[in-house]
C-alpha positions, 0 to 999 in steps of 0.5 A: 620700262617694265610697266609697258604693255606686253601686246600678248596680253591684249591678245588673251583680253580679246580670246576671253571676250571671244569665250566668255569665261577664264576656264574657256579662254585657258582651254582656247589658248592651251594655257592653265587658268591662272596663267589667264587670270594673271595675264589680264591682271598685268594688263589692267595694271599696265593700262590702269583700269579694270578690265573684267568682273571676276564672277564664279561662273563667267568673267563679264568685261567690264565697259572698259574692258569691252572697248579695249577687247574691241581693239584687241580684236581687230589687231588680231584681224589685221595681224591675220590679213598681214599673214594672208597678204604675205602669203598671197605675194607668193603666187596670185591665185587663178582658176575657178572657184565654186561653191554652194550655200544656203542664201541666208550664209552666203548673202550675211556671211560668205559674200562679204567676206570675199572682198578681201580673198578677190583683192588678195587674188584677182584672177581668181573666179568664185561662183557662189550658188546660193540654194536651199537643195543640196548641190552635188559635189560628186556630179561636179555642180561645186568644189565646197558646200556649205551645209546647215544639213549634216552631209552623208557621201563618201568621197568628201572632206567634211569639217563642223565649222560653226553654228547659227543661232535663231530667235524670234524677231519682229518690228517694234510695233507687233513686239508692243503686241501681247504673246497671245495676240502674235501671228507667225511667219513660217515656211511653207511646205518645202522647209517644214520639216526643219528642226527650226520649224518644228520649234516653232510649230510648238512654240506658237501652239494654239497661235496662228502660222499664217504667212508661210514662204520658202526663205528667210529673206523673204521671212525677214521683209515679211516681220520688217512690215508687220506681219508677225514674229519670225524666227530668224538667223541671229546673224541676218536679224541681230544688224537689222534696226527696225526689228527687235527680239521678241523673246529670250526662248530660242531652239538649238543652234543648227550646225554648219559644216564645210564639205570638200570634194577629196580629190580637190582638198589640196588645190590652192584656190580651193583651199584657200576659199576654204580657209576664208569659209572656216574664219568667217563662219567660224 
């Protein structure tokens, strides 16, 4: 009987394939290093196979460890949809719903992650507005914005919720190309201030930036039919089979934020797309 598998030790293998290293995933779970160490250790014993590399500076899953973390994880998920459903049963939500995004997070991010949140509450209506400007939620236009931009306003709740990460991307034939033979994809003049397209702007140097436009989509169809190397979201590139990372060198992540109108903080529809924002994007 001892030897069975305690399931809290599947769930510090799937926390410290989410940080990384023994020292990220004590301070995730508020518990000491070694507690972690010896976690993962009953684990690999109770499952007999190794599961990590203890390196001095990260912890790398070993295949195995992958594969079992991978599960670890979507228990995990599943046990949070079991929460989610409980507490659904206690009253559907109603009403509406509307909240603002940049389009890249609201098309790779936040649309696909509403399935469950219009199943859990029908009768809930959500407008999602996919724009680059910044909607007001003091005139009324929305009740939560998703930002890339840090928001300035008095009267809002504003939580960092994540990041998103960017890198150069293109198809496989402009990736066979020689660095100094690229030409870039950009934005045009509405987004060239960007701290992205600043990067960029020093990254290609003497090279051209000769197809601009004024979103990612349209960014991404352009490196998908061969007319440069784009920097894109990791997010929209990463899952896209025909494009490939060109280079290792990348800017800084971009912050994201969740703004909440204060007088609306605590309506349950409001919180509850609020609470689906931070899991998904977090």
């Amino acid at each position: 009987e001892n030897d069975q598998m305690d399931w809290r030790d599947l769930h510090v293998l799937a926390v410290l394939h989410r940080e990384g290293s023994l020292a990220g995933a004590a301070r995730a779970l508020g518990v000491n290093h070694a507690t972690v160490s010896r976690r993962v250790s009953a684990l690999e014993e109770s499952l007999g196979h190794r599961l990590v590399r203890r390196l001095a500076r990260s912890t790398p899953l070993t295949e195995k460890g992958e594969e079992v973390a991978g599960i670890a994880l979507e228990m995990e998920r599943q046990a949070h949809r079991i929460e989610r459903l409980a507490h659904a049963a206690q009253g559907t939500l109603t009403g509406r719903v509307r909240l603002t995004a940049p389009p890249v997070l609201a098309s790779e991010i936040i649309i696909p992650a509403l399935r469950e949140l219009r199943a859990a509450h029908p009768d809930l209506q959500i407008v999602v507005s996919a724009n680059s400007h910044l909607a007001s939620l003091d005139s009324g236009e929305a009740d939560l914005a998703v930002r890339m931009v840090e928001p300035q306003g008095r009267q809002n709740i504003v939580r960092r919720i994540g990041s998103v990460a960017f890198a150069l991307f293109a198809n496989r034939t402009i990736a066979k190309l020689p660095p100094h033979r690229w030409r870039f994809i950009a934005f045009d003049e509405t987004l060239a201030h960007v701290p992205q397209q600043r990067w960029l702007r020093e990254f290609a140097a003497e090279r051209p930036l000769d197809l601009l436009t004024g979103d990612y989509h349209s960014q991404r169809a352009a490196a998908e039919a061969g007319l440069g190397v784009a920097l894109l979201p990791c997010i929209m590139a990463e899952r896209n089979p025909t494009l490939v990372r060109v280079t290792g060198e990348q800017p800084d992540p971009r912050p994201v934020w969740l703004v909440v109108h204060s007088d609306l903080k605590d309506a349950p529809a409001v919180r509850a797309v609020g609470d689906l924002l931070i899991a998904a994007i977090s």
